[in-house]
Backbone as JSON, one array per atom type, in Angstrom:
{
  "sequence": "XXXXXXXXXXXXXXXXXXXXXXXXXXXXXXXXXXXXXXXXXXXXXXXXXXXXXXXXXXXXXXXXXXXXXXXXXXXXXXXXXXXXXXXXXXXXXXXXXXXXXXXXXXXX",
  "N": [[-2.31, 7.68, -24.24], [1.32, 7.36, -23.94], [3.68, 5.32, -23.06], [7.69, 4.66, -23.53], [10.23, 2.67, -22.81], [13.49, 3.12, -21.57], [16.05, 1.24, -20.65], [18.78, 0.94, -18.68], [21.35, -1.0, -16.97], [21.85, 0.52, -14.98], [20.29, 2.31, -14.64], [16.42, 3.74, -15.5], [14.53, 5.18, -18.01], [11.72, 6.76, -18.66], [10.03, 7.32, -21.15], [7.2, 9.65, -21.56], [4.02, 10.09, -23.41], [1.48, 11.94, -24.72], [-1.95, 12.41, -23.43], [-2.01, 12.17, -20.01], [-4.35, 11.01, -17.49], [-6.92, 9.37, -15.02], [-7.44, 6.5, -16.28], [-5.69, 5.98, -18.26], [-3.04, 6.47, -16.36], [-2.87, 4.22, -15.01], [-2.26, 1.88, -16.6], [0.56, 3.18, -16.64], [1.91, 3.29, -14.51], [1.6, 0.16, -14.03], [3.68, -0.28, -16.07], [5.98, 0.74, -15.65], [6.35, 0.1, -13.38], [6.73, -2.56, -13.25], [9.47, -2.49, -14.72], [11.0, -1.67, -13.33], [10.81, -3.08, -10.93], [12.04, -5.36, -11.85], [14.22, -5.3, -12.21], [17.69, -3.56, -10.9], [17.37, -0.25, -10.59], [19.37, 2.38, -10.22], [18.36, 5.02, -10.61], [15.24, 6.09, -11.5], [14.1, 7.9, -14.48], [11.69, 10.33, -15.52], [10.17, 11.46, -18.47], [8.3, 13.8, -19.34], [8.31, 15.55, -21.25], [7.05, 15.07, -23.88], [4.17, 14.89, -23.19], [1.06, 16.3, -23.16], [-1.34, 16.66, -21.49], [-1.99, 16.91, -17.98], [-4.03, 15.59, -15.55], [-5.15, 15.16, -11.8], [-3.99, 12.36, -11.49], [-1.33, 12.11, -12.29], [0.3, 13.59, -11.07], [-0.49, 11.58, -8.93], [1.04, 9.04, -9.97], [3.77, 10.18, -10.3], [4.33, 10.8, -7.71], [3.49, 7.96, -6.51], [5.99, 6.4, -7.99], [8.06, 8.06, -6.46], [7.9, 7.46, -4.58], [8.34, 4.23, -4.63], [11.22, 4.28, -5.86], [11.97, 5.18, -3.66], [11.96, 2.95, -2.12], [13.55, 1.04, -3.26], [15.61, 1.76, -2.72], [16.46, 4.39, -4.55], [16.61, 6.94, -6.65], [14.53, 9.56, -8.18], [14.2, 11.48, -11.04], [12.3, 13.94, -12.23], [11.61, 15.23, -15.95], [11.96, 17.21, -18.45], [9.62, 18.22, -18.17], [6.51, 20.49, -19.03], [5.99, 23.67, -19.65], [3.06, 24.45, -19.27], [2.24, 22.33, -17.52], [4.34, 22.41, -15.41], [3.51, 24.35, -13.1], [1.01, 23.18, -12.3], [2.83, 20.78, -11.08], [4.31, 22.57, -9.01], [2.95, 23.34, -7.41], [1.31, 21.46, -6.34], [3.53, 20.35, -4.74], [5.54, 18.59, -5.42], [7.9, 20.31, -6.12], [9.3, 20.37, -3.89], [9.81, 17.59, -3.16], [12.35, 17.5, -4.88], [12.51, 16.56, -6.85], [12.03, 17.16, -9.67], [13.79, 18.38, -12.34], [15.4, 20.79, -13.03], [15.31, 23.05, -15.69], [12.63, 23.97, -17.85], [10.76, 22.04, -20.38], [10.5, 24.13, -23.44], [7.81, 24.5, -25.28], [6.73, 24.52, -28.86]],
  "CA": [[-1.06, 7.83, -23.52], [2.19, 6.09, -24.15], [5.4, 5.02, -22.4], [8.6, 3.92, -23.79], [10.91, 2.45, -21.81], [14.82, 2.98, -22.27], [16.47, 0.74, -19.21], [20.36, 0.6, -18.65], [21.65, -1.64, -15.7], [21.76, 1.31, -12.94], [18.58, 3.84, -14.7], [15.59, 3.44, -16.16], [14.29, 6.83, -18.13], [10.12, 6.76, -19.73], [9.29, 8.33, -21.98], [5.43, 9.48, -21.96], [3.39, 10.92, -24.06], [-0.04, 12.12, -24.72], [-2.83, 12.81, -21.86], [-2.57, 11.2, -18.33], [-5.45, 10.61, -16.99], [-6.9, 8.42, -14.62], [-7.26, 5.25, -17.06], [-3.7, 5.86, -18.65], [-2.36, 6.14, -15.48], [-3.1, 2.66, -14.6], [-1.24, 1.17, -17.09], [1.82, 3.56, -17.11], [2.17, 2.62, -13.33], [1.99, -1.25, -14.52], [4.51, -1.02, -17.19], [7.12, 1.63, -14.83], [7.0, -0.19, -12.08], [7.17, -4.13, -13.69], [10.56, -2.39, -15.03], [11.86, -1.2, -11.89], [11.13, -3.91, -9.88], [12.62, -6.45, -12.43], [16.07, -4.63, -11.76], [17.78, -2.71, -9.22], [18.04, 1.23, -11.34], [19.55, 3.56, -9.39], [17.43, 5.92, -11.18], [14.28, 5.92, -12.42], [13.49, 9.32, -14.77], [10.0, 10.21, -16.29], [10.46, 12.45, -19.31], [7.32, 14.34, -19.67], [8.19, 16.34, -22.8], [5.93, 14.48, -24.91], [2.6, 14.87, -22.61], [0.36, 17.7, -23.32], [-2.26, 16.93, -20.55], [-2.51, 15.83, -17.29], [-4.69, 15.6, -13.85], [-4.42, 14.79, -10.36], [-3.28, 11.27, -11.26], [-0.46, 11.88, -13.17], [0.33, 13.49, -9.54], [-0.18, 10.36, -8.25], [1.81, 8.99, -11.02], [4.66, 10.5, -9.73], [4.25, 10.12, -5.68], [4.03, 6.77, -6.38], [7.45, 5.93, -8.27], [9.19, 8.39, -5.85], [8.01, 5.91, -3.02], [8.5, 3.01, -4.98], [12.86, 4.43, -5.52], [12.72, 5.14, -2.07], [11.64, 1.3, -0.88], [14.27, 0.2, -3.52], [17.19, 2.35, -2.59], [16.91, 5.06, -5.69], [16.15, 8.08, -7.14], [13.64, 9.47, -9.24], [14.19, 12.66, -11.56], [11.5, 14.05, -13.71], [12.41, 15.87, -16.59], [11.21, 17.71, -19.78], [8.39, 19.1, -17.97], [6.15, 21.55, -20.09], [6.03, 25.06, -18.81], [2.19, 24.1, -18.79], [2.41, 21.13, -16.05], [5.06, 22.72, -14.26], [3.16, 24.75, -12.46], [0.65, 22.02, -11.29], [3.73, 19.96, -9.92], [5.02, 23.02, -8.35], [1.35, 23.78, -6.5], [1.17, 20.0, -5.96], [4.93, 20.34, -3.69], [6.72, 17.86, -6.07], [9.29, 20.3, -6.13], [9.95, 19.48, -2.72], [11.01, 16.03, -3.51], [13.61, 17.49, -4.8], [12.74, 15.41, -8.23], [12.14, 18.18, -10.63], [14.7, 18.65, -13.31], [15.28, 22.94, -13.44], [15.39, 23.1, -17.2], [11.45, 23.31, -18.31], [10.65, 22.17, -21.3], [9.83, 25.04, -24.17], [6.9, 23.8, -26.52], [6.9, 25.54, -30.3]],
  "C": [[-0.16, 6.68, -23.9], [3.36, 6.23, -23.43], [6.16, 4.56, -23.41], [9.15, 3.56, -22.63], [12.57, 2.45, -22.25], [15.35, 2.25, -20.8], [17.9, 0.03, -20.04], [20.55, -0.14, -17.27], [21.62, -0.48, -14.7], [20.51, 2.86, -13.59], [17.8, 3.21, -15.98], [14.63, 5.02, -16.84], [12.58, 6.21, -19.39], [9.52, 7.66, -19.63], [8.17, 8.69, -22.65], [5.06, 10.83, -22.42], [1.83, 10.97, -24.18], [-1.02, 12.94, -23.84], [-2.4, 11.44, -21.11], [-3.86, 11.8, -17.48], [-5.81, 8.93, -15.97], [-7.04, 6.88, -15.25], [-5.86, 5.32, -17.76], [-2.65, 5.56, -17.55], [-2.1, 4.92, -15.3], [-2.13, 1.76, -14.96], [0.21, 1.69, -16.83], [1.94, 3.39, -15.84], [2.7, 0.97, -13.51], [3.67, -1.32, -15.22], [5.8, -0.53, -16.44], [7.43, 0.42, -14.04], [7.2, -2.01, -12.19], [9.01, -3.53, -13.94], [11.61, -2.41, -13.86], [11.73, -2.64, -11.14], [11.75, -5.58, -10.53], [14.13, -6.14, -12.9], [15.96, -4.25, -11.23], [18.5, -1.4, -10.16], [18.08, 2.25, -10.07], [18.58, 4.87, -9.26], [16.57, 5.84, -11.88], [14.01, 7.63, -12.95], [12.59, 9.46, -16.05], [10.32, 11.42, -16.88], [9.01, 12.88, -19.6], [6.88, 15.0, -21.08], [7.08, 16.0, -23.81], [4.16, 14.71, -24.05], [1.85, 16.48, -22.67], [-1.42, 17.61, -22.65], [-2.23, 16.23, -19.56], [-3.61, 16.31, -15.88], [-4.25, 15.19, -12.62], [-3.48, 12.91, -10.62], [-2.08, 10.85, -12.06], [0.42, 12.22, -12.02], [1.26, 12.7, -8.74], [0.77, 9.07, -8.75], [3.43, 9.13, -10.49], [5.08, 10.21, -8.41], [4.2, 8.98, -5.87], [5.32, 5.98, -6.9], [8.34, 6.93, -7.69], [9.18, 7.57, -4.83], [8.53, 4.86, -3.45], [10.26, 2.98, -5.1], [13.06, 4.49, -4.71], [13.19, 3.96, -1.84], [13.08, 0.85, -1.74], [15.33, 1.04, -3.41], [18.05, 3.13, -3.66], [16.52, 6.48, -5.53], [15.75, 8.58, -7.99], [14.3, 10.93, -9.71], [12.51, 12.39, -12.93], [11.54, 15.36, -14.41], [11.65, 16.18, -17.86], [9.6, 18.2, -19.65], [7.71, 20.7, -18.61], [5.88, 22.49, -19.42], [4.35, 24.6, -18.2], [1.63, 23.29, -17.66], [3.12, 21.71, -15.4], [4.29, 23.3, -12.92], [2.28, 24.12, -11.21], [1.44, 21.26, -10.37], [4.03, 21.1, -8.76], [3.7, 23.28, -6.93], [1.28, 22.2, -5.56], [2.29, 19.82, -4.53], [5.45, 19.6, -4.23], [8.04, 18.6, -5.95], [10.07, 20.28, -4.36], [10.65, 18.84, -2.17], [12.01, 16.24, -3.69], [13.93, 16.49, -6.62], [12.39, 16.3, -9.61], [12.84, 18.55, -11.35], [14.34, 20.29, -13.17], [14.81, 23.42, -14.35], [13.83, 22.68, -17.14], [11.48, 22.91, -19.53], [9.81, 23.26, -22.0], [8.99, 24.05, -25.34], [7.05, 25.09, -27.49], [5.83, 25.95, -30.3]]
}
């Protein structure tokens, strides 16, 4: 698994790839949330496009940097979700949140 990180003064947008899993997670929590909390981004948004597996803690992955924009007074979008994952978030209630980009991503 990998993150980038692209961070502008008011959003922060990472971009992961690979499998999440519970040991990837770990870090891509670390590296998200050092970013975020070493500015104030209006928006934090997690581009999925690139990930072609995940489990419950990619999930958790998520629930935790929508709490973490709450505490700091933001908002999360996540975006480029693969028709494949969608469905898990949607089962999960992410779309709920309200953080779901519409647009899935199409894989070739």
């Amino acid at each position: 698994m990998a993150v980038t990180l692209e961070v502008t003064n008011e959003e922060i947008t990472a971009y992961l790839s690979g499998e999440i899993d519970h040991h990837s997670a770990v870090e891509l929590r670390r590296r998200i949330d050092e970013s975020v909390l070493s500015g104030t981004p209006e928006r934090l948004i997690l581009d999925f496009s690139g990930v072609t597996f995940m489990d419950s803690s990619g999930i958790g992955l998520i629930m935790g940097r929508w709490r973490l924009m709450q505490e700091q007074g933001g908002h999360l979008l996540v975006q480029g979700v693969p028709r494949s994952l969608r469905k898990v978030m949607k089962v999960s209630g992410l779309d709920k949140l309200g953080v779901l980009e519409e647009k899935e991503e199409v894989k070739q």
